[in-house]
C-alpha positions in Angstrom: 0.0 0.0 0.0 0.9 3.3 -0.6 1.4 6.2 2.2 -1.0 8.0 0.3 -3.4 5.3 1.4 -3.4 6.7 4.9 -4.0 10.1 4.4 -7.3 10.4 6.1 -5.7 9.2 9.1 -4.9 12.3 12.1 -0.9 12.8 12.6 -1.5 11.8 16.1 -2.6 8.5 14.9 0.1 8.2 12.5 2.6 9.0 14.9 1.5 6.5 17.5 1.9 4.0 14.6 5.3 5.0 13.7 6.5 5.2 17.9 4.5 2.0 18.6 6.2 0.4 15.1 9.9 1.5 16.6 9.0 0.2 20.1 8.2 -2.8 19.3 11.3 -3.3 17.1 13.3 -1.9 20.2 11.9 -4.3 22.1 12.6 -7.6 19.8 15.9 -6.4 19.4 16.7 -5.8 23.1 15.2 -9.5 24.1 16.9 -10.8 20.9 20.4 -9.4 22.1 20.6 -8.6 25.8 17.7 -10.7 27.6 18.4 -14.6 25.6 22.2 -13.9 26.2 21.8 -13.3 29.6 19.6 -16.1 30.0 21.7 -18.6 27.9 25.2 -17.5 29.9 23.1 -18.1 32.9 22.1 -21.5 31.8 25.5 -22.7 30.8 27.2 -21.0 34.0 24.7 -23.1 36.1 24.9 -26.6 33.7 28.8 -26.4 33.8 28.4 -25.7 38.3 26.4 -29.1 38.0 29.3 -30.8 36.3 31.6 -29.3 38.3 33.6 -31.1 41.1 32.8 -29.6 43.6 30.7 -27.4 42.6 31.6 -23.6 42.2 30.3 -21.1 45.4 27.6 -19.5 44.0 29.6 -16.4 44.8 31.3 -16.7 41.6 27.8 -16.4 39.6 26.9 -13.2 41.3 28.0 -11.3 38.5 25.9 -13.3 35.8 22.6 -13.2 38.3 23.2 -9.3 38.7 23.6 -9.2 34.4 20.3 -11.2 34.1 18.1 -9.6 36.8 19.0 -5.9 35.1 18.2 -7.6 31.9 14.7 -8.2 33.6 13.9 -5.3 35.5 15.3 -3.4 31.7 12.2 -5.1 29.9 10.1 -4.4 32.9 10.6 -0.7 33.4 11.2 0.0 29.1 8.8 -1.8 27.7 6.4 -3.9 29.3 5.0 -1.8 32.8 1.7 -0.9 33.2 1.8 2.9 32.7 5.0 3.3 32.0 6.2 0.9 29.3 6.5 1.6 26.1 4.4 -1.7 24.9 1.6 -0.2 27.3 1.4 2.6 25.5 0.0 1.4 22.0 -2.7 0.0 20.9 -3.0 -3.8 20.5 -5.0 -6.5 19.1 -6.8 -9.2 21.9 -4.1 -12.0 21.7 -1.6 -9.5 21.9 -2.4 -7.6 24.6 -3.3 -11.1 26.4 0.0 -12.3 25.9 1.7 -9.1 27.0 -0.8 -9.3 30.7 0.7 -12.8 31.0 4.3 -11.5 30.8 3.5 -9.3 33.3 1.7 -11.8 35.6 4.5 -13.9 35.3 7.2 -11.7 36.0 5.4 -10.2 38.5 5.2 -13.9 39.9 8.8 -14.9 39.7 9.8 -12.3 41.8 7.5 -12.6 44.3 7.5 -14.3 47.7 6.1 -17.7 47.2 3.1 -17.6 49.5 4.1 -21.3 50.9 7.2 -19.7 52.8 6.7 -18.5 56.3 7.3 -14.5 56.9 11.3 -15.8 58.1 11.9 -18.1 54.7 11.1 -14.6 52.7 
């Protein structure tokens, strides 16, 4: 289609598109890059530990869980808070908007205090 197409469309509208177009793209590129590589050192740091004997301290993977928990709280605070990130911020079809509340939940989950643990266990 051509731009011309979309010429009874307000500026406002257009310019969500092309913000909400970039955001998304931001956000691909960020979990693409940053988030799976900080998962996937993570993952091997911890599968190597397992071979290990003896184990390594779990001091020496402080540095990779500090690198993966900013990773997380990055894609919670840029892109996917409620009021605040940019993925809240556009408009978005049912299953997507669904599948970003579920992110959310789930996050939100795997930080939180399991509710089996007693207020000392916390």
């Amino acid at each position: 289609e051509s731009f011309g197409e979309h010429e009874h469309l307000d500026s406002d509208v257009v310019s969500r598109r092309i913000i909400g177009s970039m955001g998304g793209l931001t956000a691909v590129v960020f979990i693409r890059r940053d988030l799976v590589q900080a998962i996937q050192s993570a993952s091997e740091a911890v599968s190597k530990d397992l071979k290990a004997d003896p184990p390594a301290s779990s001091e020496e993977h402080v540095h990779l869980y500090r690198q993966l928990l900013r990773s997380f709280e990055h894609l919670w605070e840029a892109f996917i808070a409620p009021g605040g990130g940019l993925l809240d911020s556009l408009l978005h079809s049912k299953s997507t908007r669904e599948a970003l509340d579920d992110t959310r939940r789930l996050l939100i989950e795997s930080v939180s205090p399991s509710r089996s643990l007693s207020a000392s266990e916390r």
